[in-house]
Backbone as JSON Lines, residues from 0, in Angstrom:
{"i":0,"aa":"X","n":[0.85,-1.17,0.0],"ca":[0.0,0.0,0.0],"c":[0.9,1.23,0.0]}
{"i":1,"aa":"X","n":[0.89,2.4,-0.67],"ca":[1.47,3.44,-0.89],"c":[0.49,4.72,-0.33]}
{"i":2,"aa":"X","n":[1.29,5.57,0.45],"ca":[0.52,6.78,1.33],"c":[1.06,8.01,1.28]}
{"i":3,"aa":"X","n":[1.38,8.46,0.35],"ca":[1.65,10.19,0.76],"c":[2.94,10.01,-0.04]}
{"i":4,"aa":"X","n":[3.08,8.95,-1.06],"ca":[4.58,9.18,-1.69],"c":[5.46,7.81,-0.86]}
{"i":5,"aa":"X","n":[4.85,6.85,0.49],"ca":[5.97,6.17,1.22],"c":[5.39,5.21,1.25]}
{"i":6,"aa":"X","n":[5.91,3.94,1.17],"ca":[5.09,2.52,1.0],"c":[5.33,2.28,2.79]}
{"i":7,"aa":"X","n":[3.81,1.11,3.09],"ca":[3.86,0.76,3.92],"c":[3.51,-0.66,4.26]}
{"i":8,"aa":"X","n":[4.02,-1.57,5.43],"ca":[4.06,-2.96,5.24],"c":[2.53,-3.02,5.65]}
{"i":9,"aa":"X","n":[2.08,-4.56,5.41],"ca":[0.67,-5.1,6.12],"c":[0.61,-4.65,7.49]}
{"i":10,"aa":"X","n":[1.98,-4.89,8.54],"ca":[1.26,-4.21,10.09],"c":[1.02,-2.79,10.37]}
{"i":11,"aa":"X","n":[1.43,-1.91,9.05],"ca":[1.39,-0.65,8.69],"c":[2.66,0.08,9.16]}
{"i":12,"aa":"X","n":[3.37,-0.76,8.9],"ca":[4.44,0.17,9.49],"c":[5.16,1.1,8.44]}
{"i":13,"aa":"X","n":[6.13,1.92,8.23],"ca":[6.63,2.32,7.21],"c":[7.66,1.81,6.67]}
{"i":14,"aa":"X","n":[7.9,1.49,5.16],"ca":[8.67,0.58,4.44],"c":[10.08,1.51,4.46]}
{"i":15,"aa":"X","n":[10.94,1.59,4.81],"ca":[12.05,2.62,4.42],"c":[13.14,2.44,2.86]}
{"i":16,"aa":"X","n":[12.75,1.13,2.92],"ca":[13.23,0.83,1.26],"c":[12.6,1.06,-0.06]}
{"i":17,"aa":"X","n":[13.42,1.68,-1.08],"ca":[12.67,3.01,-2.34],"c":[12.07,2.14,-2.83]}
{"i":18,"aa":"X","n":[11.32,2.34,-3.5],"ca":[9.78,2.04,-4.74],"c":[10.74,2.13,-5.75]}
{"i":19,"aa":"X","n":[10.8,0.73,-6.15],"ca":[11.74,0.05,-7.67],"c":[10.43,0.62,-9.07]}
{"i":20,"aa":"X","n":[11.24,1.37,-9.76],"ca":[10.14,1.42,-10.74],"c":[9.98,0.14,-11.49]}
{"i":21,"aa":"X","n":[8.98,0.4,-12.56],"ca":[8.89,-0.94,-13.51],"c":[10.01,-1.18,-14.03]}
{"i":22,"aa":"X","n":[9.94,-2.04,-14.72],"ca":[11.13,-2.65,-15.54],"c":[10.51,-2.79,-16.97]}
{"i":23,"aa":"X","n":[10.91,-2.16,-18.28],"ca":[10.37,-2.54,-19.75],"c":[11.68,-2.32,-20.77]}
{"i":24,"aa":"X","n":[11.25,-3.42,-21.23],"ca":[12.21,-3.54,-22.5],"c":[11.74,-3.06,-23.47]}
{"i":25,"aa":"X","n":[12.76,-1.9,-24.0],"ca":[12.46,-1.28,-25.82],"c":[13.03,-2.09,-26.53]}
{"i":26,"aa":"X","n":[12.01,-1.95,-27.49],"ca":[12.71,-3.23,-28.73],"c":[12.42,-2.15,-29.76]}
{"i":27,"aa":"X","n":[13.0,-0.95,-30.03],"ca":[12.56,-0.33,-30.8],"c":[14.45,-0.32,-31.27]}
{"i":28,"aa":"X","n":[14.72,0.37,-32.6],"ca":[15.88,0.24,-33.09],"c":[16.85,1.59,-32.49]}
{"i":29,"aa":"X","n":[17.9,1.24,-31.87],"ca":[18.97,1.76,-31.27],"c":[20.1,1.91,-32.49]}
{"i":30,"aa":"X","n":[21.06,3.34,-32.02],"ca":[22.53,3.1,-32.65],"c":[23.25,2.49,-31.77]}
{"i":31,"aa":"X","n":[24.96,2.71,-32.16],"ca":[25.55,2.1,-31.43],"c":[25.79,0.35,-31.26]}
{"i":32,"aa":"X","n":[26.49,0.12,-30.0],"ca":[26.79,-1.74,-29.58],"c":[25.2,-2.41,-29.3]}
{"i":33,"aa":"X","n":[24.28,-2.7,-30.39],"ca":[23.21,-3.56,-29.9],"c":[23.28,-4.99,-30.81]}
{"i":34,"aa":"X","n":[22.4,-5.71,-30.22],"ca":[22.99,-7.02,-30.82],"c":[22.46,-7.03,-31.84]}
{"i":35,"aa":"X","n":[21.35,-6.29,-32.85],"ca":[21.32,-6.69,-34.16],"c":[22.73,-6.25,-34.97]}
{"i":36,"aa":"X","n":[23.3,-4.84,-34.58],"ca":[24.65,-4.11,-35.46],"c":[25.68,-5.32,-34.92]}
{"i":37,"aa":"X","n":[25.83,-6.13,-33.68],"ca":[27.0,-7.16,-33.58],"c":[26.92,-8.43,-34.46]}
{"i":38,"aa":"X","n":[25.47,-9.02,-34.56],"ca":[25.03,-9.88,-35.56],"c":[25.28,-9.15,-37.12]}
{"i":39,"aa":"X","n":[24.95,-8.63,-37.66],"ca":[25.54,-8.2,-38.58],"c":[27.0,-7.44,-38.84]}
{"i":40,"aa":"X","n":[27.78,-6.88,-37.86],"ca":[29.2,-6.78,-37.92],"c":[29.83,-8.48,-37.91]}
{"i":41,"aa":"X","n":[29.81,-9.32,-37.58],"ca":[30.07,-9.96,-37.43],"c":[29.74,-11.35,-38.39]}
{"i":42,"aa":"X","n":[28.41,-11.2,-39.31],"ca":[28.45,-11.97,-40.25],"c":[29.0,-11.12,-41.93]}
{"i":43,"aa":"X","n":[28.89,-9.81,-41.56],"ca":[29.77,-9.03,-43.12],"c":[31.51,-9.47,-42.61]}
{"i":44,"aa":"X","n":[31.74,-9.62,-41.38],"ca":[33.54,-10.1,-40.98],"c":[33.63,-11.35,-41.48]}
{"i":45,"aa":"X","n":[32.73,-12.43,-41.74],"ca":[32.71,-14.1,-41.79],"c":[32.68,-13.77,-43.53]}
{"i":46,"aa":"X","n":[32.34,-13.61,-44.35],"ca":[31.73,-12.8,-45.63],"c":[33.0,-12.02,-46.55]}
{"i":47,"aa":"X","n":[33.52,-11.66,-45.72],"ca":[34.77,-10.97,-46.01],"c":[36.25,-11.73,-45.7]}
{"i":48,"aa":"X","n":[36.05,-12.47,-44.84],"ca":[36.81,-13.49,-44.79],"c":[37.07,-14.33,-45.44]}
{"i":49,"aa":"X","n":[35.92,-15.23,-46.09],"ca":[35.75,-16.47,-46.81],"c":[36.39,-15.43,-48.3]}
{"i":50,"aa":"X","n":[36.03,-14.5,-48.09],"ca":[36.23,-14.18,-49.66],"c":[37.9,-14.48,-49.87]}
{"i":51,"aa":"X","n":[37.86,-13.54,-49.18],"ca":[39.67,-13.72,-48.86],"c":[40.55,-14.76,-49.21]}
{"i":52,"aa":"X","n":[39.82,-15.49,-48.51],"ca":[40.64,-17.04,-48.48],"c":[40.21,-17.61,-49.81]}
{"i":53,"aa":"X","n":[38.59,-17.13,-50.99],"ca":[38.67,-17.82,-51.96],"c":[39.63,-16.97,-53.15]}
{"i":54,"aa":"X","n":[39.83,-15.97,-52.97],"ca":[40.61,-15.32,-53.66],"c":[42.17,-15.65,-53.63]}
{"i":55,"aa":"X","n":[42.35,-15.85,-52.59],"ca":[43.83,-16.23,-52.5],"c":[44.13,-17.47,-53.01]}
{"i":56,"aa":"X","n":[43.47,-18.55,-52.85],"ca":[42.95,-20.14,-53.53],"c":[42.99,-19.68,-55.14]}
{"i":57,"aa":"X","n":[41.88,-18.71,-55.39],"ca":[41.49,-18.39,-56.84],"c":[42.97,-18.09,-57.84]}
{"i":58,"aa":"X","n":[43.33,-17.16,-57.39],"ca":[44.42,-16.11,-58.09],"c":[46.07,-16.3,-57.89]}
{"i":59,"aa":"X","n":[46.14,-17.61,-56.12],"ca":[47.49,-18.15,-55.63],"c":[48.08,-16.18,-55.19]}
{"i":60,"aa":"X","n":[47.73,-15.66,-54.95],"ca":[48.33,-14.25,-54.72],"c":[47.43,-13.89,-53.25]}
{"i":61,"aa":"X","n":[48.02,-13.22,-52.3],"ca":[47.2,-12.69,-51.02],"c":[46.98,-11.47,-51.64]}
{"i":62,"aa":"X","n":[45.58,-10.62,-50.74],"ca":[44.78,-9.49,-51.68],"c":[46.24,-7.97,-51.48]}
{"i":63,"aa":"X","n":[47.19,-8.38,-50.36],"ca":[48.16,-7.47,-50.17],"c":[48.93,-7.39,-51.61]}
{"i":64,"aa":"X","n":[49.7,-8.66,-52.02],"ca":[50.33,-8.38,-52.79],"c":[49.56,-8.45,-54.25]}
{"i":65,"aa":"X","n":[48.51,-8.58,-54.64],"ca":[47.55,-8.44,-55.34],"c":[47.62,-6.71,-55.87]}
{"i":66,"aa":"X","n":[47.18,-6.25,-54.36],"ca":[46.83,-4.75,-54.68],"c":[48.42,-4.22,-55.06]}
{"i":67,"aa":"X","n":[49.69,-4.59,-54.4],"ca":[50.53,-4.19,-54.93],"c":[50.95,-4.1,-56.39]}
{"i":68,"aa":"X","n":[50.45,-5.09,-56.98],"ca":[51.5,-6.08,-57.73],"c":[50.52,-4.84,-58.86]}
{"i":69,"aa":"X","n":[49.06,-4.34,-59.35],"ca":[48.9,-3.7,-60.18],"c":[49.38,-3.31,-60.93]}
């Protein structure tokens, strides 16, 4: 039960510990470190990788000395 702004127990006494607000989760879209931008940083890194490695397979040249070699 809440009285004047101060919660109080069943024998009515006064609660001296604060009133936790609610708790809600936004699921609305954030910038920044959220886990959809880590799920996708992290599958364009896997993506970019494989390429790598088929290019180097493909051409026998790494993309370093590749870009040099022009």
């Amino acid at each position: 039960m809440a009285t004047g702004g101060y919660t109080t127990e069943d024998g009515g006494r006064l609660n001296i510990y604060a009133i936790e607000p609610k708790v809600y989760v936004d699921d609305s879209q954030q910038f920044g470190f959220n886990e959809y931008a880590e799920k996708l940083n992290g599958r364009l890194a896997m993506i970019g990788f494989v390429s790598a490695v088929l290019f180097e397979a493909v051409t026998g040249h790494g993309i370093v000395t590749w870009l040099v070699n022009l």
